[in-house]
KEKOLVEX-635691 format. One line per field, with one value per residue (C-alpha): residue number from 1; x, y, z. Coordinates in steps of 0.05 Angstrom, whole numbers, plus 32768, in hexadecimal, padded with zeros to 4 digits. Layout:
pos	c(NUM; ...)
x	c(X; ...)
y	c(Y; ...)
z	c(Z; ...)
This chain:
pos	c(1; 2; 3; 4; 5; 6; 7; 8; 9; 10; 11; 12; 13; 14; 15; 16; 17; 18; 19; 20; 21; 22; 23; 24; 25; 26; 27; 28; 29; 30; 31; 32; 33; 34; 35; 36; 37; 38; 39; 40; 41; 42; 43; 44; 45; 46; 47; 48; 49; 50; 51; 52; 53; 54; 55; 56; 57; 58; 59; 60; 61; 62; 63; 64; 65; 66; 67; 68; 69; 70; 71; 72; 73; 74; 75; 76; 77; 78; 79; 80; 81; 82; 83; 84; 85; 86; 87; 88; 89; 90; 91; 92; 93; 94; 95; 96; 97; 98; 99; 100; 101; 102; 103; 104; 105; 106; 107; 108; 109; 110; 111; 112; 113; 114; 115; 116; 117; 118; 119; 120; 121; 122; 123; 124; 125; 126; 127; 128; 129; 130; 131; 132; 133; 134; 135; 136; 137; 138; 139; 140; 141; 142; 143; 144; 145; 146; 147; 148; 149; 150; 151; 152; 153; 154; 155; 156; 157; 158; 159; 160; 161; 162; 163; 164; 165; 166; 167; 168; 169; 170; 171; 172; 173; 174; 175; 176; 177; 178; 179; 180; 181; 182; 183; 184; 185; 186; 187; 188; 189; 190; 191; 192; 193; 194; 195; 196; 197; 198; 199; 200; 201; 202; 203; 204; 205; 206; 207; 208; 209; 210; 211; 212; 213; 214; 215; 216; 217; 218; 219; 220; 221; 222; 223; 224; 225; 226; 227; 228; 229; 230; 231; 232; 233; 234; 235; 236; 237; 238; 239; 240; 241; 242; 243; 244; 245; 246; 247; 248; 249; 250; 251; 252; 253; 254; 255; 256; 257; 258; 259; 260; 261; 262; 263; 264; 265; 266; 267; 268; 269; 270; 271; 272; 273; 274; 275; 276; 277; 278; 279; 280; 281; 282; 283; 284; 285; 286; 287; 288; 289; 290; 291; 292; 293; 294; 295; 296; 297; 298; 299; 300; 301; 302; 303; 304; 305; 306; 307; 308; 309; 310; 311; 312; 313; 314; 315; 316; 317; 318; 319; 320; 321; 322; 323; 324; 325; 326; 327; 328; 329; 330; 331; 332; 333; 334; 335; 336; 337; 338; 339)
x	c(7ABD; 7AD2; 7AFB; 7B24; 7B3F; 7B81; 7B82; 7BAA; 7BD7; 7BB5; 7BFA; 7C43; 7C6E; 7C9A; 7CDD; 7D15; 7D26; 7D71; 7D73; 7D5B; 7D90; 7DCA; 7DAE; 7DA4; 7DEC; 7E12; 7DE6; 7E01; 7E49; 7E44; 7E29; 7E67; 7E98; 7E80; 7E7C; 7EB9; 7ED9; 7EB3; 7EC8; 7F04; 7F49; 7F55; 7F1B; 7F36; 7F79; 7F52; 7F31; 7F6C; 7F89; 7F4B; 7F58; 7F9E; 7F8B; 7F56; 7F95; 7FBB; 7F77; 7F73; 7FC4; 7FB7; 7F79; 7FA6; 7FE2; 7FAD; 7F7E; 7FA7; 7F80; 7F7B; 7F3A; 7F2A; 7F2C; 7EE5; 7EC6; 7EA9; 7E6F; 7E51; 7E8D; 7EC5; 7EAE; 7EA1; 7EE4; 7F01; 7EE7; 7F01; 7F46; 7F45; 7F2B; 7F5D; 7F9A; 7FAA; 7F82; 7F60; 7F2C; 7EE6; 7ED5; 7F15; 7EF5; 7EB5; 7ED9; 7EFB; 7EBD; 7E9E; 7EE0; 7EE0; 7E9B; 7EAB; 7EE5; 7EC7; 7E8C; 7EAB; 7EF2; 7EDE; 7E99; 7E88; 7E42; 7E4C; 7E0A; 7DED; 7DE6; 7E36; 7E37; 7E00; 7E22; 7E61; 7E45; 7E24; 7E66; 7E82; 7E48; 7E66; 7EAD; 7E93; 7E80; 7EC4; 7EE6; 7F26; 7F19; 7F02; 7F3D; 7F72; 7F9B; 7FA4; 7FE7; 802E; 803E; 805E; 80A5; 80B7; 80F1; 8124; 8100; 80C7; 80EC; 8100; 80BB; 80A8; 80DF; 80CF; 807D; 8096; 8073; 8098; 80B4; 80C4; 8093; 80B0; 80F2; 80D5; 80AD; 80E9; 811A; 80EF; 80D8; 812B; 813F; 8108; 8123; 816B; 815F; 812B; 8100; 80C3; 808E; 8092; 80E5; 80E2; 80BA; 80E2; 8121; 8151; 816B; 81B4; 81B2; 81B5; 8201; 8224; 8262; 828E; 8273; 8229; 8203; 81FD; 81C1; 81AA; 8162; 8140; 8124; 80D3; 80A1; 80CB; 8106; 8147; 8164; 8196; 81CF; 81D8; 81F9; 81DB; 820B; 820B; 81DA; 81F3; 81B5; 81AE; 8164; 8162; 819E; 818B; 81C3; 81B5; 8170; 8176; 81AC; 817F; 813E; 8162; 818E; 8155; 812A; 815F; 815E; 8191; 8173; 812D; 8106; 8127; 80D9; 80AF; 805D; 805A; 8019; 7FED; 8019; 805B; 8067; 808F; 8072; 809C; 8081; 8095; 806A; 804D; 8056; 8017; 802A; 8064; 803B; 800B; 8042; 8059; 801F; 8005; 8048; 8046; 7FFF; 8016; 8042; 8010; 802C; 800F; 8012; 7FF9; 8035; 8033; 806B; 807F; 808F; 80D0; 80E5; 80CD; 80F1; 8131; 8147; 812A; 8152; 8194; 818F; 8187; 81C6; 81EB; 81EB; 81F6; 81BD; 81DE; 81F4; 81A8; 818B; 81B7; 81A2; 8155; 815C; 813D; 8141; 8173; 8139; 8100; 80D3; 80C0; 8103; 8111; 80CF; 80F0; 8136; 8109; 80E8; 8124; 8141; 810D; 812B; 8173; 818D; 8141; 812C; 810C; 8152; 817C; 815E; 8156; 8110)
y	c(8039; 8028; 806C; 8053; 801C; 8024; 8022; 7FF0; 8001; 7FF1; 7FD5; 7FC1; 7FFD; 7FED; 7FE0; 8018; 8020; 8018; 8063; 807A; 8045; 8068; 80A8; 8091; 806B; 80B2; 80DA; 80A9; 80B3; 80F2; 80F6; 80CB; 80FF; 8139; 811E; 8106; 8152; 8171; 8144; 8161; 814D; 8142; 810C; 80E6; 80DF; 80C8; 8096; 807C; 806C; 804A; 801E; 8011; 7FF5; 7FCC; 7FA8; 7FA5; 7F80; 7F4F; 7F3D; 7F38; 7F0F; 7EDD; 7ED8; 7EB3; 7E93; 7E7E; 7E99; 7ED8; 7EFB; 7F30; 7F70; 7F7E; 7F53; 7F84; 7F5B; 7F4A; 7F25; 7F4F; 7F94; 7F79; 7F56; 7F9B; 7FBC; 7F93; 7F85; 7FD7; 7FD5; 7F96; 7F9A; 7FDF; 7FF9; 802F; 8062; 8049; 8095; 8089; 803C; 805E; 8085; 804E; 802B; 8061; 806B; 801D; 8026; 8054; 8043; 7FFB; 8021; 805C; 8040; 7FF1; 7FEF; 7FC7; 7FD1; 7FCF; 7FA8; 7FD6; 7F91; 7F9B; 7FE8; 7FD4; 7F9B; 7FC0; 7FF9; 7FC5; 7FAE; 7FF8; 8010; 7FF1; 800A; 8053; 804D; 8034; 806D; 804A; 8045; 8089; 809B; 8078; 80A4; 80E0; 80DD; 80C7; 8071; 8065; 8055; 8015; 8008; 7FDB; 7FC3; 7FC1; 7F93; 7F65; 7F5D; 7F46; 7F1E; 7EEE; 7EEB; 7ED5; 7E8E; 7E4F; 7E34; 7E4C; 7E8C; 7EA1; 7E9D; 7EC5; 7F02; 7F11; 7F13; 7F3D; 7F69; 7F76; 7F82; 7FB1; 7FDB; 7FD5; 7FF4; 801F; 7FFE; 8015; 7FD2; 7FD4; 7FCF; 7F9C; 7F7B; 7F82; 7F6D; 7F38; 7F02; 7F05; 7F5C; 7F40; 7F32; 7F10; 7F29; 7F33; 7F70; 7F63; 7F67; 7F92; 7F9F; 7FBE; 7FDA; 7FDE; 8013; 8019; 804B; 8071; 8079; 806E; 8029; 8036; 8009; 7FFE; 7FD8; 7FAF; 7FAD; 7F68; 7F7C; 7F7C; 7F56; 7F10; 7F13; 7F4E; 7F4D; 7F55; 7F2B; 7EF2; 7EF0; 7EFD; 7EC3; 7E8B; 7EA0; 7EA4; 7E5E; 7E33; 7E46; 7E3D; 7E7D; 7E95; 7EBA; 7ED3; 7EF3; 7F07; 7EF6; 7EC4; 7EB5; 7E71; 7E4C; 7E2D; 7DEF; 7E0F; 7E0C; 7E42; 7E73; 7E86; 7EC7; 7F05; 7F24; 7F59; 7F9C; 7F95; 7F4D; 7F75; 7FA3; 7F64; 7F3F; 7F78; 7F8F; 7F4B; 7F3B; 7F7A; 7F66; 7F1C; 7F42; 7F6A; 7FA9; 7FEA; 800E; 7FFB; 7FF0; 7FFC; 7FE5; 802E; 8022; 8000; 803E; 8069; 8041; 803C; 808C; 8096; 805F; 8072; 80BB; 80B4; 8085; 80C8; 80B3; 80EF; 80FF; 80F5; 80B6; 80A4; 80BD; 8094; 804E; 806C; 808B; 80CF; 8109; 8144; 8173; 813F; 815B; 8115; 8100; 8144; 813A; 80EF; 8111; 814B; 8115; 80F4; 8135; 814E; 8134; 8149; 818E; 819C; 81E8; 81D7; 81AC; 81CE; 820D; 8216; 81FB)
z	c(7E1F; 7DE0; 7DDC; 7E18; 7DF3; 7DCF; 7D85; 7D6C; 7D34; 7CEA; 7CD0; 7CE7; 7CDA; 7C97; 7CA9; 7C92; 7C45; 7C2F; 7C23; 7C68; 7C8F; 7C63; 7C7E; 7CC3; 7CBF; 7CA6; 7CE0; 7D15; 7CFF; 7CF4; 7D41; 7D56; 7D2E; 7D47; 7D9A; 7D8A; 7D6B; 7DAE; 7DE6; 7E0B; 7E01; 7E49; 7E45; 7E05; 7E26; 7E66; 7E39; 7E11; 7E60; 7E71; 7E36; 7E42; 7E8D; 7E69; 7E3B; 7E74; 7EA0; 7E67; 7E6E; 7EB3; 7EA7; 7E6A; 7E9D; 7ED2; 7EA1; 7E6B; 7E3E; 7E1D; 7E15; 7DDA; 7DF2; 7DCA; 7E05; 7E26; 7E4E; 7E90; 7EB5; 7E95; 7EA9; 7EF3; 7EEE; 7ED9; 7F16; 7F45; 7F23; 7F28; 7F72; 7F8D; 7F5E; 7F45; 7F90; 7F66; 7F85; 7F77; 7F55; 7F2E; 7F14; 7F0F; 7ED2; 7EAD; 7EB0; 7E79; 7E5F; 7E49; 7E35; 7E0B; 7DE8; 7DD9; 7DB0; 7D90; 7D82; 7D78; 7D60; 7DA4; 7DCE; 7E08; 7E25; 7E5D; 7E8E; 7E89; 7EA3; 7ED6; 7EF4; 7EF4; 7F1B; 7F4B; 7F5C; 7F5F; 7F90; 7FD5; 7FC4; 7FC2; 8006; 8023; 8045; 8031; 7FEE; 7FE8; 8004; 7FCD; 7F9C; 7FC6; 7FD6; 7FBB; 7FC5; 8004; 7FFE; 8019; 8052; 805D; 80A1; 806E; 8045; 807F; 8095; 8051; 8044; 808D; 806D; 802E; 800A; 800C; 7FCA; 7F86; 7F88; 7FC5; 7FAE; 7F6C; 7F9B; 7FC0; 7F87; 7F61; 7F9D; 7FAC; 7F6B; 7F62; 7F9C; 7F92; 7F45; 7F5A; 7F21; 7F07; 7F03; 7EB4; 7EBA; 7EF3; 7EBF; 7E82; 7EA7; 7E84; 7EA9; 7E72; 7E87; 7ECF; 7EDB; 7F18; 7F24; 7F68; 7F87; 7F76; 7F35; 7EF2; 7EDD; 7E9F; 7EAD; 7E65; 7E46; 7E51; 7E3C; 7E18; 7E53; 7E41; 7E5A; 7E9E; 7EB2; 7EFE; 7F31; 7F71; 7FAB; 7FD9; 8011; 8062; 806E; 804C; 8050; 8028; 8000; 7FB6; 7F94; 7FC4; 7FB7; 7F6A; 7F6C; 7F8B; 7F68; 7F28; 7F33; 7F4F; 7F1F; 7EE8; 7ECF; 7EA1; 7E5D; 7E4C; 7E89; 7ED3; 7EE3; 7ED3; 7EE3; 7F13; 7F12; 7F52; 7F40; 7F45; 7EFC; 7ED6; 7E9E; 7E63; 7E5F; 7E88; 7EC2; 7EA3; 7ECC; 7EF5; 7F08; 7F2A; 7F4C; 7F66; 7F7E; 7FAC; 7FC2; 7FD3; 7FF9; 8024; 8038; 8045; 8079; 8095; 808A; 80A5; 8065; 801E; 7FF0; 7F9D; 7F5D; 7F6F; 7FBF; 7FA5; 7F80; 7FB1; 7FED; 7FCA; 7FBA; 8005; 8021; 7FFC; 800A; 8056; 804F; 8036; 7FEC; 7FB8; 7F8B; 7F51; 7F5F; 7F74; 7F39; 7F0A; 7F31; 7F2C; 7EDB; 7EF4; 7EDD; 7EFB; 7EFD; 7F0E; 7F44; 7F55; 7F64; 7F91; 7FB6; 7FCA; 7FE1; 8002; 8028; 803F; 8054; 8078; 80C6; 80AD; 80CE; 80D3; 80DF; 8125; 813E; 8169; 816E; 81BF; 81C5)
């Protein structure tokens, strides 16, 4: 009987000497280093963008909380907050979240020193597990944004909110077309590069990302509801806009910000305003673009002079596959042909 009993221990094992923990210390990042020197290149770059949508989560998070968390705080109620910021805002696939999840991870321990407690990961995945089995969901990031119309437009335009913000969406939602602007530029637009002058406006689109800066010009509109300039002009004067910022965060209380939207503010904005119109199709920050050199080509505009309003490229195969696609019901193959 006695044999069955487990022996206890005779002493308390002595904690580690200094020399072992250097020892143990240099093994560890010497482990780190070398994972590190074998990991794919592919996966570091996947990492470092993993991290960038993290900063740009947290200035999402500061621009509604007025408060601005450090990026280190990698914990319970962030990581969920990630996943759905990921899943409602940027519309991300769920196997797509599922990877920035580690990537974060990651990063926070081998590039900031951070543990990441496992509760975090756990909760995270938790709030991951139901999107994986949305066919939707599943479904997102397999094809090109749509690209918005100008019946599109209309239909958001008669949904818009009352008051200030309203004024602010559509503005911002115009402009963005009529420059085909990228979110960052729509975001990084001045309200002194935005000049008023007889025909329409002047607008210098800044440079972003390392693309050169564009000058363009925004033609009065047909349609008052979705003219540009008007919309521009009324946001811009009621709102007494004349330096800093084209646009500006507005609080619950109506309240301007002083700081600008940052570019996924943009992309909120619009996508939040297409839904408030119930439109059949899910638009991005990229629909505007999109909608714009589709729009202007099937209204017999010259590439060239398309390209210079959108900043592309002459030999851009994303800005050929938009003039392909607006083509494709002009002097098609199957027209005409005796059928």
């Amino acid at each position: 009987m006695a044999d069955l009993i487990p022996r206890q221990p005779d002493a308390t094992p002595a904690a580690y000497d200094a020399a072992t923990l250097a020892v143990l210390h240099a093994m560890e990042e010497a482990a780190e280093k070398h994972l590190d020197a074998i990991r794919p290149h592919n996966t570091k770059r996947g990492y470092a963008n993993d991290w960038a949508l993290w900063e740009e989560f947290h200035d999402w998070l500061a621009e509604r909380t007025g408060h601005r968390l450090p990026l280190t705080a990698v914990t319970k109620g962030t990581l969920v907050g990630f996943v759905v910021w990921l899943d409602t805002i940027k519309l991300a696939a769920p196997n797509s979240i599922d990877r920035r999840i580690t990537g974060v991870t990651v990063t926070a321990r081998n590039e900031h020193s951070v543990e990441v407690p496992k509760a975090a990961t756990v909760a995270a995945r938790q709030a991951l597990k139901p999107l994986k089995n949305d066919p939707e969901r599943v479904a997102r990031g397999r094809g090109k944004a749509a690209a918005v119309t100008p019946e599109q437009l209309r239909q958001m335009n008669a949904a818009v909110a009352d008051g200030l913000t309203g004024l602010r969406d559509r503005a911002l939602w115009l402009v963005a077309f009529a420059i085909a602007g990228r979110s960052a530029e729509v975001a990084a637009l001045r309200a002194e590069a935005i000049v008023h002058v007889s025909q329409g406006l002047e607008v210098h689109v800044p440079a972003v990302k390392g693309r050169p800066p564009r000058d363009v010009v925004v033609h009065y509109g047909t349609n008052p509801d979705t003219c540009p300039v008007r919309a521009w002009l009324t946001w811009s004067t009621t709102a007494s806009i004349t330096s800093g910022p084209a646009f500006l965060p507005i609080d619950v209380w109506g309240h301007l910000g002083d700081r600008p939207l940052s570019p996924e503010a943009v992309r909120e904005i619009i996508a939040r305003n297409a839904e408030r119109a119930g439109l059949s199709v899910r638009l991005t920050g990229h629909s505007m673009r999109a909608g714009f050199i589709t729009t202007s080509r099937r209204a017999g505009k010259r590439e060239e002079k398309i390209r210079e309003q959108s900043g592309h490229a002459e030999n851009s195969p994303a800005f050929w596959g938009y003039i392909r696609e607006a083509d494709k019901w002009t002097d098609a193959a199957s027209e005409d042909i005796g059928l």
